[in-house]
N, CA and C of each residue as an Amber inpcrd file, in Angstrom:
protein
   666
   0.8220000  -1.2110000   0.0000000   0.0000000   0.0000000   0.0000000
   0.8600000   1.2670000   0.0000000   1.8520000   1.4910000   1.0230000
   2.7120000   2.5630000   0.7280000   4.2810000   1.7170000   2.0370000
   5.4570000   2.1350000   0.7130000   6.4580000   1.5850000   1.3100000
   7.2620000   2.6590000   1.9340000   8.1390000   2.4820000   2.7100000
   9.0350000   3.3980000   2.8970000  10.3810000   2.6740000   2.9310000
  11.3670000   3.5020000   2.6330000  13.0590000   2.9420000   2.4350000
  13.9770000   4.2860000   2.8810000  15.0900000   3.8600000   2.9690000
  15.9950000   5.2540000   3.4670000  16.9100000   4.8200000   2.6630000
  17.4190000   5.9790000   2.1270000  18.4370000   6.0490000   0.5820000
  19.6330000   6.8150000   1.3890000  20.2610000   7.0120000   2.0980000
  21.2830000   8.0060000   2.4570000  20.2980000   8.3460000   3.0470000
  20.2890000   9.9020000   2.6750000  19.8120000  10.8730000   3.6600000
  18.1400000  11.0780000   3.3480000  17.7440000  10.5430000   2.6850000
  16.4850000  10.7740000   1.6040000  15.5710000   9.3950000   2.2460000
  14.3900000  10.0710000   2.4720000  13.7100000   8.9160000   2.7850000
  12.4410000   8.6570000   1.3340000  12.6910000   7.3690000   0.9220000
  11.4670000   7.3990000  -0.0480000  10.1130000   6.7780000  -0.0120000
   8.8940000   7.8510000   0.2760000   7.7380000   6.9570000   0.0890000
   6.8630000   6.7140000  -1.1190000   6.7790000   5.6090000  -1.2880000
   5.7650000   5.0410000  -2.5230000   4.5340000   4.5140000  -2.6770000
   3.8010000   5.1960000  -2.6550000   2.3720000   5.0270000  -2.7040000
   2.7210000   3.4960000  -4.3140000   1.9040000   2.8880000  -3.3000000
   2.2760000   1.4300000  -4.0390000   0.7060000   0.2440000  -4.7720000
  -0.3880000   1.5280000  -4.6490000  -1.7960000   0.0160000  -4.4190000
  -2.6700000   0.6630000  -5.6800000  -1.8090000   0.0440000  -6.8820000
  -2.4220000   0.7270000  -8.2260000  -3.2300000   2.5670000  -8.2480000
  -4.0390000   2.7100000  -7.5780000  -4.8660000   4.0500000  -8.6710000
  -4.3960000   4.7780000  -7.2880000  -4.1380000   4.0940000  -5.8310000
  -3.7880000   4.7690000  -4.5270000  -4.7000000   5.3710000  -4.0900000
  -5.6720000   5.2060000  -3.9120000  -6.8930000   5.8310000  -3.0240000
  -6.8060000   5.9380000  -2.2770000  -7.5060000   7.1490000  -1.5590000
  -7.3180000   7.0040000   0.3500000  -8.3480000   6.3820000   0.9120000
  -8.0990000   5.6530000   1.7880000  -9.4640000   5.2970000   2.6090000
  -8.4260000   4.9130000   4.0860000  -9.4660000   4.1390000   4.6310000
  -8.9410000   4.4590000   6.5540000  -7.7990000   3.8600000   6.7520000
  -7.6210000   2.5990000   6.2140000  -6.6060000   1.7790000   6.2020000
  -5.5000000   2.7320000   5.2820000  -5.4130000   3.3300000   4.0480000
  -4.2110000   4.1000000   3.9690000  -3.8470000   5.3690000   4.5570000
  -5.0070000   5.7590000   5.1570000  -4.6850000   6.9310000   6.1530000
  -3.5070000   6.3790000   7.2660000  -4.3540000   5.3830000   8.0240000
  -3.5870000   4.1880000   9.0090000  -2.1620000   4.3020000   8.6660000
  -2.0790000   4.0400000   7.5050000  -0.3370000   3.7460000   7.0010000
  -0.1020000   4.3570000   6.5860000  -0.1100000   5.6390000   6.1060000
   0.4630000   7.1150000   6.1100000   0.9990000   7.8710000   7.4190000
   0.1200000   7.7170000   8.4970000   0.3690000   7.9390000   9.9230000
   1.4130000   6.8310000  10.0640000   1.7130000   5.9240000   9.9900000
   2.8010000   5.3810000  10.5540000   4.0030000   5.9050000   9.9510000
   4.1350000   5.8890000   8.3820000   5.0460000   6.2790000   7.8480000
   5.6820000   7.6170000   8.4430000   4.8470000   8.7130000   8.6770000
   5.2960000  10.0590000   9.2040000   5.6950000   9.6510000  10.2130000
   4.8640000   8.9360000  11.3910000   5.6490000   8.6380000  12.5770000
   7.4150000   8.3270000  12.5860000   7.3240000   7.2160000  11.6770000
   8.9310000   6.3670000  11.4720000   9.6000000   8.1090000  11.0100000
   9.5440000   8.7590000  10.1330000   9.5090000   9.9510000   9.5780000
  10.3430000  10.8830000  10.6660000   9.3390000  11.5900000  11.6310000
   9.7720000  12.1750000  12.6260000  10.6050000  11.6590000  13.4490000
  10.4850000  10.2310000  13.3210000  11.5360000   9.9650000  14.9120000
  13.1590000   9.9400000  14.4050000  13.0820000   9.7150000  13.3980000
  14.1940000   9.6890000  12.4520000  14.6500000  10.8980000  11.5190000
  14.3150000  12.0090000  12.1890000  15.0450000  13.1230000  11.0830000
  16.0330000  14.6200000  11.7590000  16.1230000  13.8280000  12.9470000
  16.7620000  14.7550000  13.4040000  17.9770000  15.3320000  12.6850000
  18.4410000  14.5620000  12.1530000  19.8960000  14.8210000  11.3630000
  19.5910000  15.4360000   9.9370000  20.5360000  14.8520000   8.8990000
  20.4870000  15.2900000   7.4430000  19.4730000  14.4950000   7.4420000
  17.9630000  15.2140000   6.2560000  16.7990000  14.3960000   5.8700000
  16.6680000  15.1910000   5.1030000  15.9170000  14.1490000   4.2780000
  15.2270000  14.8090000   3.2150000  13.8450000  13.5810000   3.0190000
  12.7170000  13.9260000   1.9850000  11.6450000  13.1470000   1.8920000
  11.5580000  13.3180000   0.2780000  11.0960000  12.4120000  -0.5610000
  10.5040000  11.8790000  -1.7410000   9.5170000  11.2230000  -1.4090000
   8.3360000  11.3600000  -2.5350000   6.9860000  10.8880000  -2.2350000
   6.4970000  10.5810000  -3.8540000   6.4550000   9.3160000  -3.8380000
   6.2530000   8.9870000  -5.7310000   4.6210000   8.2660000  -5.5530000
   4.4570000   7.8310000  -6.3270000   3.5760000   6.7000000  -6.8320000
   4.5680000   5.3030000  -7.4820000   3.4730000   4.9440000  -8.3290000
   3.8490000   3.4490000  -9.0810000   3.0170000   3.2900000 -10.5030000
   3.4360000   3.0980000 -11.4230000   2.7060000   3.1630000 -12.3350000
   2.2850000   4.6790000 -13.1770000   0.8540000   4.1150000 -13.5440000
   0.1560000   5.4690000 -13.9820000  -0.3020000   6.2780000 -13.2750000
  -0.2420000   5.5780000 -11.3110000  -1.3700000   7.0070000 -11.1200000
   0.0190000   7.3100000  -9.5150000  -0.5380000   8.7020000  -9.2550000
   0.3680000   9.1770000  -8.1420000  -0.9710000   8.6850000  -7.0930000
  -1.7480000   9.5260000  -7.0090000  -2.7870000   9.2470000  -5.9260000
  -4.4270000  10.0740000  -6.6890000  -5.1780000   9.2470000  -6.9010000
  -6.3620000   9.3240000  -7.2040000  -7.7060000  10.0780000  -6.5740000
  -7.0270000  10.0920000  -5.4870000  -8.2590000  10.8140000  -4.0280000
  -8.7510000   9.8100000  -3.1740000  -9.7370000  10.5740000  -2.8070000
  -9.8960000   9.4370000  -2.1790000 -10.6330000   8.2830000  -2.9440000
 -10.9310000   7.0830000  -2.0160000 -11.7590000   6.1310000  -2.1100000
 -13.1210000   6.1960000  -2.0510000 -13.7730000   6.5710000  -3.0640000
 -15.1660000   6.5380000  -2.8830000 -16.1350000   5.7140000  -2.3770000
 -16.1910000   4.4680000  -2.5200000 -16.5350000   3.1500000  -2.0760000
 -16.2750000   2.9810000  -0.4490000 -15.4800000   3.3340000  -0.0780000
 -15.0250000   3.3410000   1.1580000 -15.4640000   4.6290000   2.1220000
 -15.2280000   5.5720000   1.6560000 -15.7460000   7.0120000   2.4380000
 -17.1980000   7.3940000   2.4930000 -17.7000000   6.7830000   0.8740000
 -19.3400000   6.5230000   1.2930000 -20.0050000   5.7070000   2.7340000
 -19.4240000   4.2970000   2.4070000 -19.7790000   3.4180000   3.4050000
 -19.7680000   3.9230000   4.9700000 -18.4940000   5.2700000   5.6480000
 -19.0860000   5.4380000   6.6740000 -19.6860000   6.1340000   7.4700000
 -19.8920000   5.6060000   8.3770000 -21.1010000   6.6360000   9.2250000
 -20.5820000   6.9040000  10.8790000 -21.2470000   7.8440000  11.2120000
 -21.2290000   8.5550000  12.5180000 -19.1410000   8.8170000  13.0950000
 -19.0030000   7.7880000  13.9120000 -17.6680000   8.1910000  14.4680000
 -16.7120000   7.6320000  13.4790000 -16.8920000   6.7050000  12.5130000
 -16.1340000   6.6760000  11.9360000 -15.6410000   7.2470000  10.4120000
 -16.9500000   8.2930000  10.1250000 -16.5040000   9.3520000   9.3740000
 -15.9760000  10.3050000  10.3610000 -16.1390000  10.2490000  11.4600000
 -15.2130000  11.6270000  12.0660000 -13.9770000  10.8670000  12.3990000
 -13.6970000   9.7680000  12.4850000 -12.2700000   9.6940000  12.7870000
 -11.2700000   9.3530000  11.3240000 -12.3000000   9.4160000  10.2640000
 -11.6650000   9.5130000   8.9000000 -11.2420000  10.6660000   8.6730000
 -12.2630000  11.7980000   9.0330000 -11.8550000  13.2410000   8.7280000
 -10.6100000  14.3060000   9.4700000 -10.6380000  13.1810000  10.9580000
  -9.4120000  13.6840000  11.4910000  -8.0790000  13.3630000  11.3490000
  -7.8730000  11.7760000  10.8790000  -6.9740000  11.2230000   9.9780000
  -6.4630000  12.3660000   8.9500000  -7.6030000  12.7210000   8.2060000
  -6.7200000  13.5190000   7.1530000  -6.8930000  14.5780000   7.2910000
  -6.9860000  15.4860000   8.0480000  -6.4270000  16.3840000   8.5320000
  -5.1040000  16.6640000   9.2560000  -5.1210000  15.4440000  10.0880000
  -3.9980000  15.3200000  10.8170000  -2.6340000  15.3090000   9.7890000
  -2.4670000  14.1620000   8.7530000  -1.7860000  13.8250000   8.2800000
  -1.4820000  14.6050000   7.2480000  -2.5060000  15.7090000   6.8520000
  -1.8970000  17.0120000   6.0710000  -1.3340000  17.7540000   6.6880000
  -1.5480000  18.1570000   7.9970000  -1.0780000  18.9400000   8.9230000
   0.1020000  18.3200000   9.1240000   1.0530000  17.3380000   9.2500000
   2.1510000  16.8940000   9.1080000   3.0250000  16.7480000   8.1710000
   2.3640000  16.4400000   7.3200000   3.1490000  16.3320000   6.1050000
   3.7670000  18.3170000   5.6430000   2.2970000  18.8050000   6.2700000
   2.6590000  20.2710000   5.0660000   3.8280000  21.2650000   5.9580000
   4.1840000  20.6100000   7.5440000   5.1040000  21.0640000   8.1430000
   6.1510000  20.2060000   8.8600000   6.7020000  19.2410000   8.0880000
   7.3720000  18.3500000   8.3380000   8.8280000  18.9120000   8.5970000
   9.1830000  18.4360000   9.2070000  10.8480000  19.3680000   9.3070000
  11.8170000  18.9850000   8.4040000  11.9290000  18.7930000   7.3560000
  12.4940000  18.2220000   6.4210000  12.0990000  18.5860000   5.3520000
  12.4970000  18.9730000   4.0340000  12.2320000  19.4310000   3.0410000
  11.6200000  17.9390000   1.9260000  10.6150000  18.4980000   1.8260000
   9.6500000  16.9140000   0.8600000   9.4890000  17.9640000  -0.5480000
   9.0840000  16.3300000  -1.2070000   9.4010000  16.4350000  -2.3420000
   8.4220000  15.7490000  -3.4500000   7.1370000  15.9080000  -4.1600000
   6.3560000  15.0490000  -4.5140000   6.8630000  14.4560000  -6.1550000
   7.0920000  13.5550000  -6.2180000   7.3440000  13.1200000  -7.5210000
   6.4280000  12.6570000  -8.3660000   5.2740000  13.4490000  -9.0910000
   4.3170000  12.9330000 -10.0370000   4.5030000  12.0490000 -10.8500000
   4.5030000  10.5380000 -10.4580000   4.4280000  10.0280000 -11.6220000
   3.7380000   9.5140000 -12.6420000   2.0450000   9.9840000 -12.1200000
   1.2160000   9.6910000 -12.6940000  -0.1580000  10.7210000 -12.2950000
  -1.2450000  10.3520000 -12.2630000  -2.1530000  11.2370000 -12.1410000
  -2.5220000  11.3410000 -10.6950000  -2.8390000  12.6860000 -10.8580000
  -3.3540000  13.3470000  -9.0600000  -3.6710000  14.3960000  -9.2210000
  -5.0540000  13.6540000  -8.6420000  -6.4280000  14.0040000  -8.5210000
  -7.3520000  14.3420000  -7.6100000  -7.4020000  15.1750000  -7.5950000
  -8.7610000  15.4100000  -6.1580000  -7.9950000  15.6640000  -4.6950000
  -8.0780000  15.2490000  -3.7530000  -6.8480000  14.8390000  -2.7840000
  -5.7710000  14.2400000  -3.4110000  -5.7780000  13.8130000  -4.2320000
  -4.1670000  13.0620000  -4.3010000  -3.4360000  14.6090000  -5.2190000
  -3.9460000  15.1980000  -5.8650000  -3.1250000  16.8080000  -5.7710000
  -2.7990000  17.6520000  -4.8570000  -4.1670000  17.3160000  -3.8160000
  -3.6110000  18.7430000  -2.5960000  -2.7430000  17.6550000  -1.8690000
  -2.4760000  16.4920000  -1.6940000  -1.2770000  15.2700000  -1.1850000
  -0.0460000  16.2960000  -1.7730000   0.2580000  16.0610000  -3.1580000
   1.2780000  16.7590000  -3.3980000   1.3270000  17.8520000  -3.4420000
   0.5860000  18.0740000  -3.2240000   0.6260000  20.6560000  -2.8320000
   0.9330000  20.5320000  -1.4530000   0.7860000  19.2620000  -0.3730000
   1.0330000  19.4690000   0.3080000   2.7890000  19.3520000   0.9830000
   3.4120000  19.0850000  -0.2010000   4.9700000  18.8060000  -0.1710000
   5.5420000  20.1120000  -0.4800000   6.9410000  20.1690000  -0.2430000
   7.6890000  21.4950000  -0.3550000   7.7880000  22.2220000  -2.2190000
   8.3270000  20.9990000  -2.7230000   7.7790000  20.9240000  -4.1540000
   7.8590000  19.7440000  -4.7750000   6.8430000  19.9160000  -6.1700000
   7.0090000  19.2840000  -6.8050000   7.6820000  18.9710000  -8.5140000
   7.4700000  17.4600000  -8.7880000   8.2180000  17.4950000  -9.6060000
   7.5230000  16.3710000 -10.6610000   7.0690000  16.3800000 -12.0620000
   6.3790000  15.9300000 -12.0710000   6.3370000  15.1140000 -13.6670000
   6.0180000  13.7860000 -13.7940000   5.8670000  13.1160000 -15.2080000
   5.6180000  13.9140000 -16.4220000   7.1330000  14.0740000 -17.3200000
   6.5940000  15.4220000 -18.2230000   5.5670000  14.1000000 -19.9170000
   5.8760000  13.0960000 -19.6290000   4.9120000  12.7060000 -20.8510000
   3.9130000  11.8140000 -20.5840000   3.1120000  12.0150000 -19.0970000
   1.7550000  11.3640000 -18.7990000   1.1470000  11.9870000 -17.8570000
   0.5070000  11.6870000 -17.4170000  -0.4250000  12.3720000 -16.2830000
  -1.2020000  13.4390000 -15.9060000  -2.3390000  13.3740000 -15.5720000
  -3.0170000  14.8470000 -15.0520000  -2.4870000  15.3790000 -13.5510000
  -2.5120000  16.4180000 -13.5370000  -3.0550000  16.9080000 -11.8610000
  -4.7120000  17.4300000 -12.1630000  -5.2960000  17.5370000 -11.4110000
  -6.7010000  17.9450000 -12.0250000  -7.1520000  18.0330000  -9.8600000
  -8.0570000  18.7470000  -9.5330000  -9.0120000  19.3130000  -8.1790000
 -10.2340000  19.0260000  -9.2570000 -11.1530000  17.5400000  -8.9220000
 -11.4750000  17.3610000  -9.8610000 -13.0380000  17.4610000  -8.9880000
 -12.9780000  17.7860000  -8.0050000 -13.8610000  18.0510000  -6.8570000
 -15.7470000  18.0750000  -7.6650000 -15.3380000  19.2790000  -8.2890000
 -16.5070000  20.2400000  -9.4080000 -17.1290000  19.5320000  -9.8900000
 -16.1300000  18.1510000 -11.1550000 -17.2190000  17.1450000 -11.4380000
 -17.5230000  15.6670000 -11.1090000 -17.2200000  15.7310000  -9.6310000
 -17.9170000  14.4250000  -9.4100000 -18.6560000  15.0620000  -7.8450000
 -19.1190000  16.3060000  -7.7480000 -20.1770000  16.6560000  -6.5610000
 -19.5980000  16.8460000  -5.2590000 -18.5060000  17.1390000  -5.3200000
 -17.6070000  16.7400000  -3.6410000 -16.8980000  18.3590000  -3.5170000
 -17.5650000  18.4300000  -2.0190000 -17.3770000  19.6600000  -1.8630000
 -15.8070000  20.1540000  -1.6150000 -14.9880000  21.0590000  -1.1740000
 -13.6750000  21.5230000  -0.7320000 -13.6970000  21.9840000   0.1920000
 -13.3610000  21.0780000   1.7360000 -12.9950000  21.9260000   2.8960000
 -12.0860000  23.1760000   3.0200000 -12.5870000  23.8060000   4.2210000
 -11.5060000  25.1600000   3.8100000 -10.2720000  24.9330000   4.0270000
  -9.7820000  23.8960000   4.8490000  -8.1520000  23.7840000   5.3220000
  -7.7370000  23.3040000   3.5940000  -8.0920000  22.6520000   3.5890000
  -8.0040000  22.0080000   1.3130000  -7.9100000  23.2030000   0.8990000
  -8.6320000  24.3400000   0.8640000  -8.7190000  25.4460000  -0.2460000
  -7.6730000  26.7030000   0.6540000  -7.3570000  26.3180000   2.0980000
  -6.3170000  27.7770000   2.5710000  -4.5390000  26.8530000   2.1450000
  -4.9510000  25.4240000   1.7340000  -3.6640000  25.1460000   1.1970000
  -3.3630000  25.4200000  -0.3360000  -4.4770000  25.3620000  -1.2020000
  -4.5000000  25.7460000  -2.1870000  -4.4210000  27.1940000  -2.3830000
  -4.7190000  27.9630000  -1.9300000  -4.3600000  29.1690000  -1.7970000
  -2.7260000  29.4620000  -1.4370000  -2.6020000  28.9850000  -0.9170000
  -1.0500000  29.1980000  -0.1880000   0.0110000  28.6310000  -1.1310000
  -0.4570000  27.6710000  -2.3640000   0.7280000  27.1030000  -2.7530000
   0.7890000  27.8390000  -4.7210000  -0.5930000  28.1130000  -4.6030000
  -0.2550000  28.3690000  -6.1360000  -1.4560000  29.7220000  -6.2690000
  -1.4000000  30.5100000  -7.7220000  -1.4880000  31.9230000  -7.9520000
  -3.0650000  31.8920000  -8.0190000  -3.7260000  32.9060000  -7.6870000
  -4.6670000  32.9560000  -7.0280000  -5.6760000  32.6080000  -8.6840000
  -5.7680000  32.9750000  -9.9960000  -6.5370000  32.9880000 -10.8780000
  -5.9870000  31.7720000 -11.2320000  -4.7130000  30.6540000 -10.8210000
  -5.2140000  29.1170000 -11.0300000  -5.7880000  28.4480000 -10.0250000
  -5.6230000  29.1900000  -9.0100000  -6.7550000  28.2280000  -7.7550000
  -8.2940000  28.3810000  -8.9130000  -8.5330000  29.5450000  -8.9880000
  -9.8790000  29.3830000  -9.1330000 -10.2310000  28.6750000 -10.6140000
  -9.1020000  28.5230000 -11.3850000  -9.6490000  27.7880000 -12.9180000
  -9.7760000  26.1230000 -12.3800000  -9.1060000  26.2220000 -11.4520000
  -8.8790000  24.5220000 -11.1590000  -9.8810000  23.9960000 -10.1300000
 -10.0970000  24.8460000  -9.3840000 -11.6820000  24.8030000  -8.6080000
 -12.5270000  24.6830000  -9.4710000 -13.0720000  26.0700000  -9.9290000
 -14.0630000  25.9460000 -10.5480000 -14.6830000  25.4150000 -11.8570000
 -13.4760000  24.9220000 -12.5070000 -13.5640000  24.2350000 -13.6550000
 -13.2820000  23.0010000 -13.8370000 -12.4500000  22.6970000 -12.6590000
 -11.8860000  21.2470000 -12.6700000 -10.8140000  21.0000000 -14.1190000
 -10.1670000  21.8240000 -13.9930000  -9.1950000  21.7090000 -15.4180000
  -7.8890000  20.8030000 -14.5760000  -7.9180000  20.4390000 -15.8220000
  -6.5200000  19.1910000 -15.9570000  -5.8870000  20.0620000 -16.6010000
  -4.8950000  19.2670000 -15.9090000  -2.9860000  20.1210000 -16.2600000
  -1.8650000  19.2640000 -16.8040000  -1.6100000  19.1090000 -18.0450000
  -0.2220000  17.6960000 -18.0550000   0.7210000  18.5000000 -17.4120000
   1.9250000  18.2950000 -17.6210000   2.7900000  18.3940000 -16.9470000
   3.4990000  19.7590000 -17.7720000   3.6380000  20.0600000 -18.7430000
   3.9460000  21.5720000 -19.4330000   2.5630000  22.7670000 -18.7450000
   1.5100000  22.2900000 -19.0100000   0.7240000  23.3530000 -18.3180000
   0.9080000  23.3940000 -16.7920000   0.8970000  22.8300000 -16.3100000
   1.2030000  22.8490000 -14.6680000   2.1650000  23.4840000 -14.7290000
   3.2110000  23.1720000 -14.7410000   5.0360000  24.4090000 -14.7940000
   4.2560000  25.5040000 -14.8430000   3.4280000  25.5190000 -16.1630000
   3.2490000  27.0680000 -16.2570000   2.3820000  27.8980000 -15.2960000
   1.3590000  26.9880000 -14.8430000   0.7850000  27.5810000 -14.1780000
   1.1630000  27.4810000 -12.3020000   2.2600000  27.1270000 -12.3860000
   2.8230000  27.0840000 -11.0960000   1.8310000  26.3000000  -9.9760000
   1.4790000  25.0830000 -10.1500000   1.2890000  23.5670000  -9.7530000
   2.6030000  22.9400000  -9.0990000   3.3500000  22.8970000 -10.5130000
   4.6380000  22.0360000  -9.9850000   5.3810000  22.9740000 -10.3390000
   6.7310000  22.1300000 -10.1320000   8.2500000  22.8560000 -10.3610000
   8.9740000  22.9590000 -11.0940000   8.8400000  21.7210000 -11.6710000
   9.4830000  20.7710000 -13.2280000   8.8780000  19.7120000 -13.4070000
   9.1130000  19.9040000 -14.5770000   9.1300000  18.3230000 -15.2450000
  10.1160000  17.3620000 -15.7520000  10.2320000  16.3060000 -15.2740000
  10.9850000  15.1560000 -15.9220000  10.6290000  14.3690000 -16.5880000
  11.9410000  13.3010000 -17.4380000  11.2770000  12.4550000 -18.1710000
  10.8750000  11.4630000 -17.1660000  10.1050000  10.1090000 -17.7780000
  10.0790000   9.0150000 -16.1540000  11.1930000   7.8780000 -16.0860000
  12.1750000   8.5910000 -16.7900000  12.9750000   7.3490000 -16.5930000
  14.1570000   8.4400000 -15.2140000  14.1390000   9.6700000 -15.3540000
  14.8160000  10.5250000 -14.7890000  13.6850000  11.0080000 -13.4690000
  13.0070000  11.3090000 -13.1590000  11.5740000  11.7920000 -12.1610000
  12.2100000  11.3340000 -11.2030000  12.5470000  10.4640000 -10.4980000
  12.8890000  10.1230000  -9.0270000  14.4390000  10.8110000  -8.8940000
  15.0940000  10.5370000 -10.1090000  16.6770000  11.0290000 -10.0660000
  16.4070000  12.9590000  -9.4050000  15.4770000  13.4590000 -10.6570000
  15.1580000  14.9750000  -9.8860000  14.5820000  15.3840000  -8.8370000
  13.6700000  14.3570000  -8.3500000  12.9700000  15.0200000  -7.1430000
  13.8140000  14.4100000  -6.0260000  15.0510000  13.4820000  -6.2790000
  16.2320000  13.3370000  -5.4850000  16.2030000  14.7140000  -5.1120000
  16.8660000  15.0180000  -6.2890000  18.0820000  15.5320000  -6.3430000
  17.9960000  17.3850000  -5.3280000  16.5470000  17.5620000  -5.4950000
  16.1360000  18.7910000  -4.7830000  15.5920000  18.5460000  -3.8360000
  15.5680000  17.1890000  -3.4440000  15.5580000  16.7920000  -2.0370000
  16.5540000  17.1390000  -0.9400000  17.9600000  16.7280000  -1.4290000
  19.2610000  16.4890000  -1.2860000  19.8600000  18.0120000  -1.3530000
  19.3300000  18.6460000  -1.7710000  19.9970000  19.9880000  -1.8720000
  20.1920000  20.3020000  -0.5240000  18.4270000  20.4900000  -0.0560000
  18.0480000  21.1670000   0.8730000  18.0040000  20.1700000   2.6500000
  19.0330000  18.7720000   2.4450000  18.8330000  17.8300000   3.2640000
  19.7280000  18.1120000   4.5360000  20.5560000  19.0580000   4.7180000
  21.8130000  19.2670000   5.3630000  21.5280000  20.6990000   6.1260000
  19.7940000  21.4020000   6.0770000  19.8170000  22.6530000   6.1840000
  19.6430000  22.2620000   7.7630000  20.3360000  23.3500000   8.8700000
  19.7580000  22.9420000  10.6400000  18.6740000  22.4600000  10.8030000
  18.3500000  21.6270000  11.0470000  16.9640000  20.9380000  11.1300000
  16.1200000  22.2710000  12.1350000  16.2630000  22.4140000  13.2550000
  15.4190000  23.0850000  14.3440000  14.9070000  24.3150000  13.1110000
  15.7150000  25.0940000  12.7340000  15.5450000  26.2220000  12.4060000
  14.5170000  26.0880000  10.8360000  15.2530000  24.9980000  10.3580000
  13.9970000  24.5800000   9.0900000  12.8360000  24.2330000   9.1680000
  12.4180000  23.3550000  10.5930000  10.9970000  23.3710000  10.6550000
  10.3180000  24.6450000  11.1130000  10.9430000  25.2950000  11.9730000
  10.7930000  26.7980000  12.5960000   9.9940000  27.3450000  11.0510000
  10.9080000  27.3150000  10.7730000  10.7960000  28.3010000   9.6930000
   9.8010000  27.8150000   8.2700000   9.3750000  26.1710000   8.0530000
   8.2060000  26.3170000   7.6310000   7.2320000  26.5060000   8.5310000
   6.8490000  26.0400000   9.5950000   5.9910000  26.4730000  10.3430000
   4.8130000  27.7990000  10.3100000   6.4380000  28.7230000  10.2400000
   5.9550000  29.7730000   9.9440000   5.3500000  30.7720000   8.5800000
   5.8010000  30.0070000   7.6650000   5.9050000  30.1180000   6.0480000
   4.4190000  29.5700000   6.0270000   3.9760000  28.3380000   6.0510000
   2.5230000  27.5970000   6.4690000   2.0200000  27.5170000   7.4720000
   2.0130000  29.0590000   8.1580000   1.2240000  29.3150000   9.8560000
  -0.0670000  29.1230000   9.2070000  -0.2150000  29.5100000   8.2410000
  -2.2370000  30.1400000   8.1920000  -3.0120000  28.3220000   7.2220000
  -2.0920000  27.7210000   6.5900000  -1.9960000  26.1810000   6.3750000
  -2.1510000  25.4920000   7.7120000  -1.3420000  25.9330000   8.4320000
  -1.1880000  24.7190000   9.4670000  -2.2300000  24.5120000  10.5990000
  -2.8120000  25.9120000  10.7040000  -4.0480000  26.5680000  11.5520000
  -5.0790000  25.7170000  11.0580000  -5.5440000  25.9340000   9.8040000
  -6.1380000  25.4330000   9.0010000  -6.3320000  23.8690000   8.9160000
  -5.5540000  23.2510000   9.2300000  -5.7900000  21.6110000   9.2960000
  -5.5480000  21.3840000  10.9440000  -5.7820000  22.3840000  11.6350000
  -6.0720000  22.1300000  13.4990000  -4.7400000  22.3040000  14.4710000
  -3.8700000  23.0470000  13.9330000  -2.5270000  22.8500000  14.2760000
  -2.2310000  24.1550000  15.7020000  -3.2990000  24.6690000  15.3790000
  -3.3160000  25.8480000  16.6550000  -2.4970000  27.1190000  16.6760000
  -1.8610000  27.6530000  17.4480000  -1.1940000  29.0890000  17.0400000
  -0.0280000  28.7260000  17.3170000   0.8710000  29.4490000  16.6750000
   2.5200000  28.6040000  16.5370000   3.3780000  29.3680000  18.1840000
């Protein structure tokens, strides 16, 4: 479902379960992964975050998020909150490697990384929210706000436009594009740049960069 490995200084996670949907059980193992994550980064770190295949992460699981009810849609909803709220202030500089499509949540997944980097000859990013009826919490839309220019938040909201990987660059989504035989080599590689920076002072300092993000998914006042 999702692996993790340590490369040197680079930790890599791989969303591994074909189209990668979220549901409770990969929430479950996303929270562990960050856990192993934090206890381990005191030093040089860095994070990569790929997929497998064609898709990076799909959104969620529909089939699954329908099915529940009462406490265990609220302990779904705090799951992912939580686990955006970690990821989007992780003390370590992350890194999303598109290698396929992401969609819905599995885009604000990677908006929620430092940057990205992304499959230049497949894949959508698409907030595809608009046409399949699913609304956008506000902590979702104060991260979308925060990561990219305010007249593509709203084409991608409100239109649900797909982006390959040349329109995204442009519209400042991602960062670059690679080929996919090179994609993990680059989102190394700007992993690694930034893997050696004082740790204390780097999380400090996103923290504060994503105060009004981090508020936003329950994180409280810094």
């Amino acid at each position: 479902m999702i692996d993790l490995t340590r490369e040197g200084e680079l930790f890599i996670v791989r969303l591994n379960a074909g189209p990668n949907t979220i549901g409770p059980a990969w929430q479950a193992r996303m929270l562990e992964v960050l856990d192993t994550i934090e206890s381990d980064c005191a030093g040089d770190a860095g994070l990569v975050l790929t997929g497998d295949g064609k898709f990076f992460c799909s959104g969620l699981d529909v089939e699954a998020f329908t099915s529940l009810e009462g406490e265990a849609l609220g302990r779904f909803g705090s799951a992912m909150m939580e686990l955006m709220r970690r990821l989007v202030v992780l003390p370590i500089p992350t890194v999303a490697a598109i290698n396929g499509h992401a969609f819905a949540a599995g885009a604000f997944l990677a908006l929620a990384c430092d940057y990205r980097v992304m499959r230049g000859d497949r894949g959508w990013v698409c907030i595809s929210e608009v046409d399949v009826g699913v609304p956008i919490g506000e902590p979702m839309m104060t991260l979308l706000r925060a990561k990219v220019p305010a007249p593509v938040a709203r084409d991608a909201v409100l239109n649900g436009t797909r982006y390959n990987a040349e329109e995204a660059v442009e519209a400042g989504l991602v960062d670059t594009a690679a080929s996919e035989g090179n994609l993990l080599n680059v989102a190394s590689e700007r992993a690694q740049t930034m893997a050696r920076k004082e740790r204390r002072i780097f999380g400090t300092l996103k923290r504060q960069l994503y105060a009004e993000v981090w508020r936003g998914f329950g994180g409280g006042d810094l």
